[in-house]
mmJSON file of the N, C-alpha and C atoms, coordinates in Angstrom:
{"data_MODEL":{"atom_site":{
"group_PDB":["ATOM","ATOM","ATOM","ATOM","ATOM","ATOM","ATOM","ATOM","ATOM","ATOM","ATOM","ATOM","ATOM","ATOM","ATOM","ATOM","ATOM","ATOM","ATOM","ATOM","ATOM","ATOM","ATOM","ATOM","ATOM","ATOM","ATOM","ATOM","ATOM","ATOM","ATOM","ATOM","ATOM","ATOM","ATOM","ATOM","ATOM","ATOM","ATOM","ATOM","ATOM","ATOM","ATOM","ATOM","ATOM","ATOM","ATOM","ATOM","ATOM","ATOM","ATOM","ATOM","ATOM","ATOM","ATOM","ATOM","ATOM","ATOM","ATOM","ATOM","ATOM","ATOM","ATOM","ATOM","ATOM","ATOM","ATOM","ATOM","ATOM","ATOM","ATOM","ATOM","ATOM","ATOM","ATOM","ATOM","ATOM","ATOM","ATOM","ATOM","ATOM","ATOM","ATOM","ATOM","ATOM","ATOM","ATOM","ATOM","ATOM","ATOM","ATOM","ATOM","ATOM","ATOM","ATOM","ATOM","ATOM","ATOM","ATOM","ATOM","ATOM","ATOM","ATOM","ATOM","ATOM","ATOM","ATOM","ATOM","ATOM","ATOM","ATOM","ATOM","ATOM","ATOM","ATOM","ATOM","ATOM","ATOM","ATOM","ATOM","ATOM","ATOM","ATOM","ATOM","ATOM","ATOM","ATOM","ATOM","ATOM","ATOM","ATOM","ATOM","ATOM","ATOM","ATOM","ATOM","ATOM","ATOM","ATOM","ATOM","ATOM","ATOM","ATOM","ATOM","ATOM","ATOM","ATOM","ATOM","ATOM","ATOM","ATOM","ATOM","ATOM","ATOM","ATOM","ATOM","ATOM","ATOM","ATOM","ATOM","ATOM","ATOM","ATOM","ATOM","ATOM","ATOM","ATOM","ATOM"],
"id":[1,2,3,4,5,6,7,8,9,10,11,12,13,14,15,16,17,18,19,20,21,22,23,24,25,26,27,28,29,30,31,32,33,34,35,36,37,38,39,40,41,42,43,44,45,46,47,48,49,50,51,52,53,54,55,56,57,58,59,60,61,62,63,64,65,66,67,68,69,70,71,72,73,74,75,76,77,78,79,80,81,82,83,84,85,86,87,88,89,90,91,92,93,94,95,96,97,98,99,100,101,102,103,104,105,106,107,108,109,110,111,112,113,114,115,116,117,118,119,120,121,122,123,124,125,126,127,128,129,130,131,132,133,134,135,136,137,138,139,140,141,142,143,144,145,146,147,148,149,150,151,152,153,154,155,156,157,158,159,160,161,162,163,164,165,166,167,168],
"type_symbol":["N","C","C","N","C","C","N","C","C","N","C","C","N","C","C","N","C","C","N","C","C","N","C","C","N","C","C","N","C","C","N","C","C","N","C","C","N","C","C","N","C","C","N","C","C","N","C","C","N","C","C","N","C","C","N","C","C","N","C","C","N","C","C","N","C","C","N","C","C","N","C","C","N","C","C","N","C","C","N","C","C","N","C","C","N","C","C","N","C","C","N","C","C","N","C","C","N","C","C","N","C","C","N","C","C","N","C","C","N","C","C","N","C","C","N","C","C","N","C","C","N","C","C","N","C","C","N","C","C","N","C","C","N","C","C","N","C","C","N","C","C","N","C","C","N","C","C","N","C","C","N","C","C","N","C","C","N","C","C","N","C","C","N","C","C","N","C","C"],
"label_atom_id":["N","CA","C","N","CA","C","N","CA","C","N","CA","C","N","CA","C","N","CA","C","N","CA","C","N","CA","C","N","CA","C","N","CA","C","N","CA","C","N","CA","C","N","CA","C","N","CA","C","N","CA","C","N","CA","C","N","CA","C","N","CA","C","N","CA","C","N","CA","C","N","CA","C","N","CA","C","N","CA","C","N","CA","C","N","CA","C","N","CA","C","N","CA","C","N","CA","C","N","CA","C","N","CA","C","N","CA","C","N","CA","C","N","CA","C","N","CA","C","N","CA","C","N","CA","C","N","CA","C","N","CA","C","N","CA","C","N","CA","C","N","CA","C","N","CA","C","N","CA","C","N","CA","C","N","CA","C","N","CA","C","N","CA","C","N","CA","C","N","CA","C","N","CA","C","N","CA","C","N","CA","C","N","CA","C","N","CA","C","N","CA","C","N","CA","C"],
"label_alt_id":[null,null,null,null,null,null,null,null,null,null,null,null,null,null,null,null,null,null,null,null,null,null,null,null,null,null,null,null,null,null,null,null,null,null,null,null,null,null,null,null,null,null,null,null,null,null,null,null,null,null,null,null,null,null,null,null,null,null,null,null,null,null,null,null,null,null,null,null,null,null,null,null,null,null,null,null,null,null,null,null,null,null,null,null,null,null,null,null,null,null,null,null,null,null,null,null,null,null,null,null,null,null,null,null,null,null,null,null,null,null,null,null,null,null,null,null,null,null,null,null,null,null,null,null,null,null,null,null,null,null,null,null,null,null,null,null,null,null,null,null,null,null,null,null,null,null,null,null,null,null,null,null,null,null,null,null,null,null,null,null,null,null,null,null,null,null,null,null],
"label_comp_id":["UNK","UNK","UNK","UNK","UNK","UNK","UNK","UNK","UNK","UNK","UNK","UNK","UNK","UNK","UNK","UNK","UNK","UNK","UNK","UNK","UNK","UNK","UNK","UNK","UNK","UNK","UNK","UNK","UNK","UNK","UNK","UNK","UNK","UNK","UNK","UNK","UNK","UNK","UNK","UNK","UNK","UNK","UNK","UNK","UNK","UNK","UNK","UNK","UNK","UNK","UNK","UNK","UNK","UNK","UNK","UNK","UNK","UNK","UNK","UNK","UNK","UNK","UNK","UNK","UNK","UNK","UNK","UNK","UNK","UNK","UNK","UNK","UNK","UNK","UNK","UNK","UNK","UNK","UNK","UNK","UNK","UNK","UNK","UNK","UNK","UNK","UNK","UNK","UNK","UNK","UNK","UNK","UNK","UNK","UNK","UNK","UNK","UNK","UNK","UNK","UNK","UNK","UNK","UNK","UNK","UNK","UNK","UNK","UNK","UNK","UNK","UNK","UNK","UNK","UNK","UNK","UNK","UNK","UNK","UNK","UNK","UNK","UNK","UNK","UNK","UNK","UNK","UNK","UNK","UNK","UNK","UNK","UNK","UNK","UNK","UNK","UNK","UNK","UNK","UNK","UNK","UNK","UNK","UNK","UNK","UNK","UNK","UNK","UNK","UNK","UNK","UNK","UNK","UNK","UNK","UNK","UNK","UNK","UNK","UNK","UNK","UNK","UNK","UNK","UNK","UNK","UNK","UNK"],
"label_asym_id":["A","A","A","A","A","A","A","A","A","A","A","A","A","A","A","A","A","A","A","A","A","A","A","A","A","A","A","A","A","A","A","A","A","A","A","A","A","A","A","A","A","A","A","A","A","A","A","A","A","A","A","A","A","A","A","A","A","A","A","A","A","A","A","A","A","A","A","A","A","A","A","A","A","A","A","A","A","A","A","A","A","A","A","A","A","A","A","A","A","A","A","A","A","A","A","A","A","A","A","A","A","A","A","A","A","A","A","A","A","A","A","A","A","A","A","A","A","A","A","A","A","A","A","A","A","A","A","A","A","A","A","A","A","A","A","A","A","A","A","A","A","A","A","A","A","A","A","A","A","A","A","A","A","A","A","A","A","A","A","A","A","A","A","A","A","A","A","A"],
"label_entity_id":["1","1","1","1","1","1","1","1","1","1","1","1","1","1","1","1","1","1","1","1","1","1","1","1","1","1","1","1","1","1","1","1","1","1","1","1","1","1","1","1","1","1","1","1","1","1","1","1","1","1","1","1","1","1","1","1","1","1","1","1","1","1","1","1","1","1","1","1","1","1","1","1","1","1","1","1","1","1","1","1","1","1","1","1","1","1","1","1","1","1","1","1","1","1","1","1","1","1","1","1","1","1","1","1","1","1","1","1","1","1","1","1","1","1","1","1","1","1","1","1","1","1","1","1","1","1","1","1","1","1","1","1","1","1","1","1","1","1","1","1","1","1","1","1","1","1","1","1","1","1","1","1","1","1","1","1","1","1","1","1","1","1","1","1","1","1","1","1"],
"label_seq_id":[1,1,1,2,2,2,3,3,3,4,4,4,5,5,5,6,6,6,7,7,7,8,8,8,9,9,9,10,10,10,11,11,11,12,12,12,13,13,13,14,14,14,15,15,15,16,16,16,17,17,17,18,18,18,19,19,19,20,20,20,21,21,21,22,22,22,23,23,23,24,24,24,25,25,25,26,26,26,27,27,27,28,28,28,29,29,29,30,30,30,31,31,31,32,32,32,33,33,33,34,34,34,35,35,35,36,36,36,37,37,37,38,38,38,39,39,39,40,40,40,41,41,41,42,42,42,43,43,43,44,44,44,45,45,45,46,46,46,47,47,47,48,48,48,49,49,49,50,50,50,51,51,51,52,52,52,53,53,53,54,54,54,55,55,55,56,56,56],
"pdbx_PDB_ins_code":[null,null,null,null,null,null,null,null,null,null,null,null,null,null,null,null,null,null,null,null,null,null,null,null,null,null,null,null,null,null,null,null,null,null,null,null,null,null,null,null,null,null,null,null,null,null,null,null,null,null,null,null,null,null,null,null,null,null,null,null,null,null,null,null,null,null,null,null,null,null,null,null,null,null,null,null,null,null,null,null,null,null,null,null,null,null,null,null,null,null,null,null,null,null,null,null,null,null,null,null,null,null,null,null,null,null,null,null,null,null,null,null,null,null,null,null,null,null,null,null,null,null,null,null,null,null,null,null,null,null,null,null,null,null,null,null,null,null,null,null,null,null,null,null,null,null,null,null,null,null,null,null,null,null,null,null,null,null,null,null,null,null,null,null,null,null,null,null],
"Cartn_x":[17.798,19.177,20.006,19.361,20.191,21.397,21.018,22.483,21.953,20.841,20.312,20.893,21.385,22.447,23.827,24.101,25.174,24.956,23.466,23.452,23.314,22.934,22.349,23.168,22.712,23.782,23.243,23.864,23.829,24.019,23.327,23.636,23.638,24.701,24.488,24.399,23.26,23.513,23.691,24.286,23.911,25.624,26.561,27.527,27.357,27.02,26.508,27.773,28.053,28.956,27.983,28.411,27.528,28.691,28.119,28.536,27.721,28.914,28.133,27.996,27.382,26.978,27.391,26.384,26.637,25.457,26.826,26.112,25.268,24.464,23.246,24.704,25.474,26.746,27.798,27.258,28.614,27.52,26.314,25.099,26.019,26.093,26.23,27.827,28.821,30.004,29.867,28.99,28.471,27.669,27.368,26.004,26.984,28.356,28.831,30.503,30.585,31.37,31.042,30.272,29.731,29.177,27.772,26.968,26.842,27.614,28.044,29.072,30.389,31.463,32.06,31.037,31.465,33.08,32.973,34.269,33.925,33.811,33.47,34.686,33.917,35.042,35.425,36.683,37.052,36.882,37.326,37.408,35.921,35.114,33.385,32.845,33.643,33.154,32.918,31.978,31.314,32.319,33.506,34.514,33.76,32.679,32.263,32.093,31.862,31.717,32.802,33.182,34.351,35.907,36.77,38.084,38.802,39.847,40.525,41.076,41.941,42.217,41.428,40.085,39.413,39.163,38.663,39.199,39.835,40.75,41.714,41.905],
"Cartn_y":[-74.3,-74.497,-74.9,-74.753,-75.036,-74.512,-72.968,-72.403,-70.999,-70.729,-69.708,-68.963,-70.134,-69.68,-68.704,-69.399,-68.633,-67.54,-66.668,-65.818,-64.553,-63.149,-63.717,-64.383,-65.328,-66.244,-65.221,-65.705,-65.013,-66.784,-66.879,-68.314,-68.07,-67.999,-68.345,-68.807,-69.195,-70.367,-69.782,-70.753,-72.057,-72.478,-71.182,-71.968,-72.572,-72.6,-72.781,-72.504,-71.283,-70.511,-69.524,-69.678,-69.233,-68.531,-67.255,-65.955,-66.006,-66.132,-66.228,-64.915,-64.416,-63.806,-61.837,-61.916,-61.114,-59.783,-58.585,-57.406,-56.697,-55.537,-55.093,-53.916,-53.615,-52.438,-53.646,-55.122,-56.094,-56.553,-56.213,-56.64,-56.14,-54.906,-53.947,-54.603,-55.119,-55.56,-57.238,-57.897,-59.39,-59.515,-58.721,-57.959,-57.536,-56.484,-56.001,-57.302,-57.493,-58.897,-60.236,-60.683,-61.989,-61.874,-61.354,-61.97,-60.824,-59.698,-58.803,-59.312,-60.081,-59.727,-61.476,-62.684,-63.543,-64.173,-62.96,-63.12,-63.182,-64.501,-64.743,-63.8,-63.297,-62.618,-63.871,-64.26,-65.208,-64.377,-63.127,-63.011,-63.271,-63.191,-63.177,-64.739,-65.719,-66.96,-67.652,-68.391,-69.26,-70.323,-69.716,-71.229,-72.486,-73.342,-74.242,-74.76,-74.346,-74.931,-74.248,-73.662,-73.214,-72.422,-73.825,-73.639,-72.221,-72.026,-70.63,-71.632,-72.601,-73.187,-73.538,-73.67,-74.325,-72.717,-71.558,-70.555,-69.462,-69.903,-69.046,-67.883],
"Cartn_z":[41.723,41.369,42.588,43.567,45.076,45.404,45.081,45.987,46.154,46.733,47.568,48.396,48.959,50.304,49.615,48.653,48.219,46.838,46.905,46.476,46.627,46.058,44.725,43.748,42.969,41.936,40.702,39.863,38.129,37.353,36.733,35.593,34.189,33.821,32.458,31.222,30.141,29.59,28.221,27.107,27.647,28.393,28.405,28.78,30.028,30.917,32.37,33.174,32.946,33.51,35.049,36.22,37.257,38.159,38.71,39.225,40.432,41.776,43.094,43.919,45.138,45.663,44.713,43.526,42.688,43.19,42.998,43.59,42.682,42.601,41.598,41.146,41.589,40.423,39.786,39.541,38.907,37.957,38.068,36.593,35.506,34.929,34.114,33.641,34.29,33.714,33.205,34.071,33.206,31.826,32.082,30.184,29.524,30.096,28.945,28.364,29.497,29.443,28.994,29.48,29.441,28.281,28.176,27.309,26.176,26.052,24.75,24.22,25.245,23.909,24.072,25.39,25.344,26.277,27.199,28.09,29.528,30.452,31.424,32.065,33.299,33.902,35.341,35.351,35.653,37.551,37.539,39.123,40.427,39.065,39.554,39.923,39.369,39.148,40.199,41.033,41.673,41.566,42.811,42.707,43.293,43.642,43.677,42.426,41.287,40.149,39.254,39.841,38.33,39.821,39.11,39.392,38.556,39.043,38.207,37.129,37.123,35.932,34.928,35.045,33.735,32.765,33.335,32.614,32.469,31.641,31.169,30.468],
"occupancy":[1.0,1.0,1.0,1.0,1.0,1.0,1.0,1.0,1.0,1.0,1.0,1.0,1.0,1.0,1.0,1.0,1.0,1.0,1.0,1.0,1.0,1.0,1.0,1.0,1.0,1.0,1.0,1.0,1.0,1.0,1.0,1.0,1.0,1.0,1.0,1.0,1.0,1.0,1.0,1.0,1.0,1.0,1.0,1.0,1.0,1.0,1.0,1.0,1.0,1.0,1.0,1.0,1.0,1.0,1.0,1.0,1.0,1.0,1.0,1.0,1.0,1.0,1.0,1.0,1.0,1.0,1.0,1.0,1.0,1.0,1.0,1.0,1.0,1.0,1.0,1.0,1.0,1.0,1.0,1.0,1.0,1.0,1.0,1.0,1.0,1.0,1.0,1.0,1.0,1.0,1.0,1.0,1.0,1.0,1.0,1.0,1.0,1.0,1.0,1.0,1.0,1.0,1.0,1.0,1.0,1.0,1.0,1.0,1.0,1.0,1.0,1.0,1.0,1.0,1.0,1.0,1.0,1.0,1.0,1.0,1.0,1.0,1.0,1.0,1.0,1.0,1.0,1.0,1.0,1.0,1.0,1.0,1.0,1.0,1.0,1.0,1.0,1.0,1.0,1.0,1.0,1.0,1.0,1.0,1.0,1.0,1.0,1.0,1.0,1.0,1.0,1.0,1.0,1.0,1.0,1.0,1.0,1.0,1.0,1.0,1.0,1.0,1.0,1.0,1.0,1.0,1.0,1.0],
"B_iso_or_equiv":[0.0,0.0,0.0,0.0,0.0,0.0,0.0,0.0,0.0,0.0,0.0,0.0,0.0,0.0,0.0,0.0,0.0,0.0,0.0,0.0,0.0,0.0,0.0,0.0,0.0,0.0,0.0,0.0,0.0,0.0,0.0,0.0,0.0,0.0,0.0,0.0,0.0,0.0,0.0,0.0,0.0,0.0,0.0,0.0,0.0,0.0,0.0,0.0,0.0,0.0,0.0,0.0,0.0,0.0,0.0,0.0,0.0,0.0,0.0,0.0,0.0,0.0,0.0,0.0,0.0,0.0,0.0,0.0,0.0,0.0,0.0,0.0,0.0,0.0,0.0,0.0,0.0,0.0,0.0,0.0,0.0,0.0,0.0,0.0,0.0,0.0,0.0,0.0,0.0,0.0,0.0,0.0,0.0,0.0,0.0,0.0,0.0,0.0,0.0,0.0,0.0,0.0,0.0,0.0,0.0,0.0,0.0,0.0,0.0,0.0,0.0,0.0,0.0,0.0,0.0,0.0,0.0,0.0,0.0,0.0,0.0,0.0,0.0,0.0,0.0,0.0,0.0,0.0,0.0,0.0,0.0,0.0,0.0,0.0,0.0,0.0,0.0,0.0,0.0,0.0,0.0,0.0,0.0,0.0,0.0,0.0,0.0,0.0,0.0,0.0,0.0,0.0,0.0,0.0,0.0,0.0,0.0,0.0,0.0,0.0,0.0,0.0,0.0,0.0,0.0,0.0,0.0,0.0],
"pdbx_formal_charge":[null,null,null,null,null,null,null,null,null,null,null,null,null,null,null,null,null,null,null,null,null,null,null,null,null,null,null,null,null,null,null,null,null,null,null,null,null,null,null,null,null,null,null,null,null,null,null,null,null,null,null,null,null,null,null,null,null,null,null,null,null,null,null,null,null,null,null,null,null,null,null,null,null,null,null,null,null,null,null,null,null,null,null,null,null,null,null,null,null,null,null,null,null,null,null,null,null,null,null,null,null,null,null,null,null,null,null,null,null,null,null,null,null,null,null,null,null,null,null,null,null,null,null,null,null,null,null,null,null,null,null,null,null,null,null,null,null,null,null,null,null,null,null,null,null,null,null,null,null,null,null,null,null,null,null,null,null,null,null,null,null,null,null,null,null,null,null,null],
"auth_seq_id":[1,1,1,2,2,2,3,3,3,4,4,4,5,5,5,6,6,6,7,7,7,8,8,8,9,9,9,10,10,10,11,11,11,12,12,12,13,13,13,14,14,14,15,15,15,16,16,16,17,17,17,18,18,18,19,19,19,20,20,20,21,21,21,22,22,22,23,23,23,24,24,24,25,25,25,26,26,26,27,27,27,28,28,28,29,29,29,30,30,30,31,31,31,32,32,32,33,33,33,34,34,34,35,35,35,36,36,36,37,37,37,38,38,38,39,39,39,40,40,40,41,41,41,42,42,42,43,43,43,44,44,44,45,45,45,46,46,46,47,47,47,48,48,48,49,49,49,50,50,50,51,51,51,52,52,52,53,53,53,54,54,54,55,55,55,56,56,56],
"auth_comp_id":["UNK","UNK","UNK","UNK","UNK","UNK","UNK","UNK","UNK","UNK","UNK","UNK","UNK","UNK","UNK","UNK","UNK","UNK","UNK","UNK","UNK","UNK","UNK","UNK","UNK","UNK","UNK","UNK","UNK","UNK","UNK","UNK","UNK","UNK","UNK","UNK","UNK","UNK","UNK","UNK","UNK","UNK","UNK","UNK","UNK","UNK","UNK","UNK","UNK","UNK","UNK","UNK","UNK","UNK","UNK","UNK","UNK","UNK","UNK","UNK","UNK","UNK","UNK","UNK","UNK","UNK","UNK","UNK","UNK","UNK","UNK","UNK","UNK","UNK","UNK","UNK","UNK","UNK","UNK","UNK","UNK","UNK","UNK","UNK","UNK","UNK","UNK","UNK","UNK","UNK","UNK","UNK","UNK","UNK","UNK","UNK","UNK","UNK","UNK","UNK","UNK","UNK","UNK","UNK","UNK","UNK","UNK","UNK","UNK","UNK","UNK","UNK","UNK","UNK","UNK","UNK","UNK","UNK","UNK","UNK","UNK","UNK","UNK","UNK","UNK","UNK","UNK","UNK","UNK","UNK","UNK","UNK","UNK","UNK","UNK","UNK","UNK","UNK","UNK","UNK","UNK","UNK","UNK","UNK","UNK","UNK","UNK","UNK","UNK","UNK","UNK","UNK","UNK","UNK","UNK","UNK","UNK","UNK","UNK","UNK","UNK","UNK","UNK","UNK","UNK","UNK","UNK","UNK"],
"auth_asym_id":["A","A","A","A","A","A","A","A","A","A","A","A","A","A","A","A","A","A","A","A","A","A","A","A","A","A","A","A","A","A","A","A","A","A","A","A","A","A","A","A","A","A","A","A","A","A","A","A","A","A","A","A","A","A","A","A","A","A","A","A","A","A","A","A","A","A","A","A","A","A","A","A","A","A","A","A","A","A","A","A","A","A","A","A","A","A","A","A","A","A","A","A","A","A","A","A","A","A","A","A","A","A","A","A","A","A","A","A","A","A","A","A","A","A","A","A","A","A","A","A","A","A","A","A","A","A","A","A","A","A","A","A","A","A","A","A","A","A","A","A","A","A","A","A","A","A","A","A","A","A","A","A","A","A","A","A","A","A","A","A","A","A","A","A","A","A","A","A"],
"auth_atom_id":["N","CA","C","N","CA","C","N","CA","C","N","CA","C","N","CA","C","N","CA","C","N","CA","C","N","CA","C","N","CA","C","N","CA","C","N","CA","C","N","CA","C","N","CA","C","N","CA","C","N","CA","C","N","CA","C","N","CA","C","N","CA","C","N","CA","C","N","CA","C","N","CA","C","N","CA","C","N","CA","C","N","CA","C","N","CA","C","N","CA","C","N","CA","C","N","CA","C","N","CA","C","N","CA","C","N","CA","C","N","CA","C","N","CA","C","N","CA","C","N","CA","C","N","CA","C","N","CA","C","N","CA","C","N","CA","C","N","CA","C","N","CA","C","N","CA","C","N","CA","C","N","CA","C","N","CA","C","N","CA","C","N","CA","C","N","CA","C","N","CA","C","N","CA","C","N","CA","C","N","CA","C","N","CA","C","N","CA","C","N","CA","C","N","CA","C"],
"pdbx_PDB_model_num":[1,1,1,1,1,1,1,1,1,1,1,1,1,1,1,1,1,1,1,1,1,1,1,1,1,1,1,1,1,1,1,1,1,1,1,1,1,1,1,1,1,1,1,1,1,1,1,1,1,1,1,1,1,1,1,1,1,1,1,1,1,1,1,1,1,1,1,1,1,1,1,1,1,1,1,1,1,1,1,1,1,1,1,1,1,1,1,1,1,1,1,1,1,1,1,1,1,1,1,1,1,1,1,1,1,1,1,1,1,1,1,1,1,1,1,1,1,1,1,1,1,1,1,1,1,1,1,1,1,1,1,1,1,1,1,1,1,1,1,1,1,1,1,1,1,1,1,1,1,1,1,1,1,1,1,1,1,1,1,1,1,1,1,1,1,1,1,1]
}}}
């Protein structure tokens, strides 16, 4: 995926929503956020690919 450097990363699809240098106590809020209820948590986001404006 080429961003080693800037991990550990988290990816997730299929939105291809990606979470950069993500700690092992911020797992447990991306599972219960992300991929339980469908709400990217915008403060976690890998600003190289995701600006604060695109989500809202």
């Amino acid at each position: 995926m080429g961003q080693c450097g800037n991990g550990p990363m988290v990816r997730v699809l299929p939105d291809d929503i990606w979470y950069g240098q993500v700690r092992p106590d911020e797992v447990p809020a991306i599972v219960e956020h992300h991929l339980q209820n469908g709400q990217p948590i915008r403060a976690m986001l890998y600003a190289r690919f995701h600006s604060k404006r695109q989500h809202h």
